[in-house]
N, C-alpha and C positions, 0 to 999 in steps of 0.2 A: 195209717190204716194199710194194711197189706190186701192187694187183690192178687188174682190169679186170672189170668189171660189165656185163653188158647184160641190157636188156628185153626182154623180145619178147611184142607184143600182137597178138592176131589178130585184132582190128577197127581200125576206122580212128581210131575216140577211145581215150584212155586213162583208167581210171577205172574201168570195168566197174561192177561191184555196188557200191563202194563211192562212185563218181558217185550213185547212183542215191538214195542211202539219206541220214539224216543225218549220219551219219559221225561217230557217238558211239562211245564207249569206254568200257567198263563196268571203271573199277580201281578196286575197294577201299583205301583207304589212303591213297588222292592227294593229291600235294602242292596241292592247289587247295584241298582239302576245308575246312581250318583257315581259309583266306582268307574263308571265307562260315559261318564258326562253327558248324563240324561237324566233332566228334569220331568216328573213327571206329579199327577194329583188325582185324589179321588172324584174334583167334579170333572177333568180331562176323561176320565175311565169311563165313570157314568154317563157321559157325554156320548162318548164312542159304541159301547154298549148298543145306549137307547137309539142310536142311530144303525144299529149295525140289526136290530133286532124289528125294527120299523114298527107294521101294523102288528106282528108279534107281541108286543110289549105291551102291558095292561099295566092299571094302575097298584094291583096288587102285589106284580113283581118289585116294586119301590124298594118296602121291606126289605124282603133276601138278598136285593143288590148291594143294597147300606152292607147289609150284615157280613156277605162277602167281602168288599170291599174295605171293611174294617178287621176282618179276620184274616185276610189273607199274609198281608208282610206279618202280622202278629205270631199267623201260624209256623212262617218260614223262620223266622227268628226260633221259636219255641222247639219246632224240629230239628234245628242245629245244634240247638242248647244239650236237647236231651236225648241224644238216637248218633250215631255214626253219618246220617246222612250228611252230606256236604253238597251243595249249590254251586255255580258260578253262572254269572254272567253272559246272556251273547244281545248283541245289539240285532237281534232278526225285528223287521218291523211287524207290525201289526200286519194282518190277513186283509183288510179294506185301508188301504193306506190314505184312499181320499176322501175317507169318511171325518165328521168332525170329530175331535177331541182324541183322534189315533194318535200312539206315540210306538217307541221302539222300546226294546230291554225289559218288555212286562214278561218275557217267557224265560224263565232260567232254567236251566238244566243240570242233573247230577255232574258233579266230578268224575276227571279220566272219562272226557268225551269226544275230544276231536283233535283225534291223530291221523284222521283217514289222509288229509292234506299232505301229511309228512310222509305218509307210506303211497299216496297215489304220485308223487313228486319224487320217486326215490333216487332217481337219476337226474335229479337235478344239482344236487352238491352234495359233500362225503359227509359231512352230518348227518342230511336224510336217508343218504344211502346205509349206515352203521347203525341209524336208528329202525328202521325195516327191518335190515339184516337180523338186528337181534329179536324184535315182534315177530318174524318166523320163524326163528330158532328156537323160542320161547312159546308158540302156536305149535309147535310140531313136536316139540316134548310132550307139552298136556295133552293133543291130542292121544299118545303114547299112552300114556299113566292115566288118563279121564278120557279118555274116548269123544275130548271136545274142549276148545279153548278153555282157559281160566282168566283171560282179560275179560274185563265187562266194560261198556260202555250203552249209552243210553237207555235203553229205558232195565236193559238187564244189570247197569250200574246202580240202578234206583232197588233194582228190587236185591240186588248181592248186599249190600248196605242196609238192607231194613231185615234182611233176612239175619246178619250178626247181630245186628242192633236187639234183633230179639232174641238172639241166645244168648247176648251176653245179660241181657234182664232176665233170663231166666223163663221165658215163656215155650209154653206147650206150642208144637208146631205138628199135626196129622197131616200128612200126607194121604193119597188115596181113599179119601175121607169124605164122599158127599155127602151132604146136608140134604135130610131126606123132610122133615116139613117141622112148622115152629110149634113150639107147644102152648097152649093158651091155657090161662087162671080158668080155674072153674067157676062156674057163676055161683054169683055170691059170697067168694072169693076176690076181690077185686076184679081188675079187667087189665087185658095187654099179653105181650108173648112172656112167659117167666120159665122157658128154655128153647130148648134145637134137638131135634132128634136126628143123627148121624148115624151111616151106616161105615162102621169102621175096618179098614181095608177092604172096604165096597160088599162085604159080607153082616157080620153081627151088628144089630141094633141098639146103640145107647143114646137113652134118654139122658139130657143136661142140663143142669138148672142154672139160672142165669138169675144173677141179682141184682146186675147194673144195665146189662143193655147185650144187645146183637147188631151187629153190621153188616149189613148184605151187599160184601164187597165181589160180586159173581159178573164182571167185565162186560156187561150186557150179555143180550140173547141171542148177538149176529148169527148162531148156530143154529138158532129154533126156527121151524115151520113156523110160529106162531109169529115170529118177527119179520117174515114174506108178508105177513098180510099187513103190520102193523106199518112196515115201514118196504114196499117190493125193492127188491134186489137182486143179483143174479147168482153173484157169489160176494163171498168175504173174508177177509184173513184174517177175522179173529181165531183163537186157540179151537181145537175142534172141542173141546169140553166146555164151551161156550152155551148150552142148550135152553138158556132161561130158567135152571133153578131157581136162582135168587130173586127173577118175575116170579116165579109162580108162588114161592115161599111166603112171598111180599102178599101178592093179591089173598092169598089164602088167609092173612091174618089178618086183613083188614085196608089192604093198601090200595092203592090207583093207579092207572095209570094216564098221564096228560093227554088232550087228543092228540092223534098224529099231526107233526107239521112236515115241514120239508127238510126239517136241521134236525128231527130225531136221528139222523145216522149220522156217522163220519164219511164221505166219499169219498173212494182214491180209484185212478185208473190199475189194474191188475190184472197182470200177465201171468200164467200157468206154466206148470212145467209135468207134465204124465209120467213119472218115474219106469225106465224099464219093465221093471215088476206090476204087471199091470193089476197085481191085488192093492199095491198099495197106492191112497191118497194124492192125489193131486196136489200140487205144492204150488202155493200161491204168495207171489209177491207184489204188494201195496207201493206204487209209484209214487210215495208225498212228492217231494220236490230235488232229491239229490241227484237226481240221473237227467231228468227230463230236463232240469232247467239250463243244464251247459249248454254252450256253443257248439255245433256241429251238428244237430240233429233238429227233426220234425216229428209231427205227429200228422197223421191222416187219418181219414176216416176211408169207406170202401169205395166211394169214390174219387179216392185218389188225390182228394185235396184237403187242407189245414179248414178247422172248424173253429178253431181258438185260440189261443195264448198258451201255448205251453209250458209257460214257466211261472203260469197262473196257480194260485194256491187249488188243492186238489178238490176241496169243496165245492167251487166258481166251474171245475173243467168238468167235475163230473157232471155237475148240471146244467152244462150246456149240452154233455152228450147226449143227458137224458130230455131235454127240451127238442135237441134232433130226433128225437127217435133213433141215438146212435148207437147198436150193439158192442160193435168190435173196430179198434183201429190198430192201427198199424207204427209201432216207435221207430222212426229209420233214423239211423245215424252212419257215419262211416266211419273209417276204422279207426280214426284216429281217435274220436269221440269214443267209442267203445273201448280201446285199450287206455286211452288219459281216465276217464270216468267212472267206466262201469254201464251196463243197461240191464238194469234188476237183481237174478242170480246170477247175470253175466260179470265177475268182480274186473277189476280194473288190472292193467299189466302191475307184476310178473303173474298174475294166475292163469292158471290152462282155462281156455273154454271151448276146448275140444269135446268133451262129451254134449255139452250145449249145444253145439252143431250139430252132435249124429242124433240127439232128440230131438230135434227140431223145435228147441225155444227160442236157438238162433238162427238166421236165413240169411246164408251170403250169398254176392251175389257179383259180377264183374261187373254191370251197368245197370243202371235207372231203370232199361228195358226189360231186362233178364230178371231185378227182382218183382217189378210192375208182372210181369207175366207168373212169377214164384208165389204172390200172394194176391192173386188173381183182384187187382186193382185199371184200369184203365193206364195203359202203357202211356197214352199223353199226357191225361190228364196229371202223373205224377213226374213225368219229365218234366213239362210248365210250372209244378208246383215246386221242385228243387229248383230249378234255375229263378223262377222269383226271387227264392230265398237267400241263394248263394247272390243275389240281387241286394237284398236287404242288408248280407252281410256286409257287404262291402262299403256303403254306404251307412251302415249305423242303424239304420232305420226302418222299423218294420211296418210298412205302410196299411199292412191287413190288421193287425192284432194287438201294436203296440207293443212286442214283447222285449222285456228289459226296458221299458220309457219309465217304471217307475220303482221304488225301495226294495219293495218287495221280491223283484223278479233279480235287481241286482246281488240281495244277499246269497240268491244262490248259484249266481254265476261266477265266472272265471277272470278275477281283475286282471288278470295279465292280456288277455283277450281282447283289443280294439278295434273298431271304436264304441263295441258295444257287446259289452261281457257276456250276454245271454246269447249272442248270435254268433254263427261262424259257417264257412262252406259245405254244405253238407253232399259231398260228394269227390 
């Protein structure tokens, strides 16, 4: 049976949220797992889950858990089989590592993903250094001739690979394309949605009829007024085309939505950057765990001291911020942590982050004091809170927060770093 598939994206890239993100996959069971010598099972997963999910958990989700848990490696196999996508492997552990039935290697990621090591290490041996060398040679061409890298990595590797995957099947892809509302059977006519009415290049209206189904694949609503209420927030870095069509498309034919809990969002701490041009957009960047969780750096709050774990998965930090009543903190690190790592759009050496400074996303500073007084924090309170730290470093051992004491905080810190990969002097 021959169908006919088409896309329709109402921005002008495709990718949406999942461009944005790393574009990991959390399956229990995966065929990748055994490749990196990890046993794992679906009553382990279920295990982990229902414990992870607590008084959340009803007896109805049962059901859909089975059903994931049974589809999921199925799906991954099936996807490789028949699409360009390609997977691999990483041993990250689980998000609650000391929960029961956690295991490691359930999150795999797209292909041509982690070179940053090789290029933030370039000066470590003539390998890494010739391999750089050519990834900017090669970044500085495209940018020439595309106006923007043509490497892809995480979550924009998942969507460059699915985006071939469909021109080489042959599917209809719209761009600038929103989905303006679903069309419903007439009564007495059956019942259900049987099309989509789109506004094509955000102007004329076509009706489409549909004989198998619609996917209302629209990245959530981080962008909607209507998702302040549902879930309050300050800001977020989902796509700014992010506005809740695909909610409102949903409820409008018949759909729901669960009550709010506290895990309807993703949290991540996120730093701004006000572009010169002050017509345009605020640029915001989502802190998961690559920057925060090296050695050399803290987090404060406005009182000038550490409130948590900073190399805590981003969910756990955001809600402890918001259990303080904690608006805005402050990432310090020193320089060395800044040019080996990176802090945000700050990229890691060889990149300039001269205009960084004269926008003020980054704030240097010659002493504890001088930046204590620059980001109007209590001058003591964050001298006593470095030198605890640089305290902990030295010793291994972070006596306030635990950070780096367990899997999770280590996969994203620095083994070369001891005696404790997540900690380091920070000043």
């Amino acid at each position: 049976m021959f169908l006919r598939v088409l896309v329709v994206e109402k921005t002008r890239y495709f990718g949406g949220t999942t461009a944005f993100s790393g574009g990991g996959a959390w399956i229990p069971n995966n065929k990748y797992q055994p490749t990196i010598n990890i046993s794992d099972s679906t009553e382990d997963a279920e295990k982990y889950i229902g414990a992870v999910m607590g008084a959340l958990y009803e007896e109805g989700d049962k059901k859909k858990l089975e059903a994931f848990l049974r589809s999921g490696p199925e799906m991954v196999r099936w996807i490789e089989e028949s699409s360009l996508i390609r997977f691999q492997p990483t041993s990250l552990p689980d998000y609650h590592v000391a929960k029961p039935g956690a295991s490691a290697g359930r999150t795999i990621v797209p292909s041509d993903f982690n070179d940053m090591g090789r290029i933030t290490g370039v000066f470590r041996s003539v390998p890494n250094f010739l391999f750089a060398t050519r990834k900017f040679l090669h970044y500085g061409f495209d940018l020439l001739v595309y106006g923007k890298g043509t490497y892809m990595a995480n979550g924009n590797a998942l969507v460059g690979q699915l985006v071939e995957s469909l021109r080489e099947a042959g599917v209809d892809m719209w761009n600038n394309t929103p989905a303006v509302k679903g069309i419903m059977a007439p009564k007495g006519e059956g019942k259900g949605v049987i099309g989509i009415q789109v506004a094509r290049n955000g102007g004329s209206v076509e009706n489409i009829r549909v004989t198998k189904g619609i996917v209302l694949a629209s990245g959530g609503l981080g962008r909607s007024e209507e998702a302040k209420k549902y879930m309050p927030h300050e800001w977020t870095a989902v796509p700014r085309g992010n506005t809740g069509d695909g909610n409102r498309i949903g409820v409008e034919c018949g759909g729901t939505l669960p009550p709010p809990n506290p895990y309807n969002g993703i949290f991540a701490p996120i730093s701004l950057l006000q572009p010169r041009d002050k017509n345009k957009p605020i640029r915001r960047y989502p802190h998961f765990n690559i920057d925060r969780a090296r050695p050399g750096s803290i987090i404060v709050g406005p009182d000038g001291k550490r409130f948590a774990n900073e190399s805590e998965p981003y969910q756990e930090f955001v809600a402890t911020m918001h259990d303080r009543r904690i608006k805005k903190v402050y990432y310090i690190g020193d320089q060395n942590h800044l040019r080996k790592y990176g802090m945000g759009m700050a990229l890691p050496s060889p990149y300039p982050i001269g205009r960084l400074l004269r926008q003020g996303y980054l704030i240097s500073a010659s002493s504890i004091a001088e930046l204590a007084a620059k980001i109007n924090v209590p001058i003591t309170s964050l001298e006593e809170t470095v030198a605890q730290c640089n305290g902990f470093a030295q010793t291994g051992k972070d006596l306030q927060f635990h950070r780096g004491d367990n899997a999770y905080d280590q996969f994203y810190g620095d083994p070369t770093v001891k005696p404790n990969s997540n900690l380091g002097p920070c000043a």
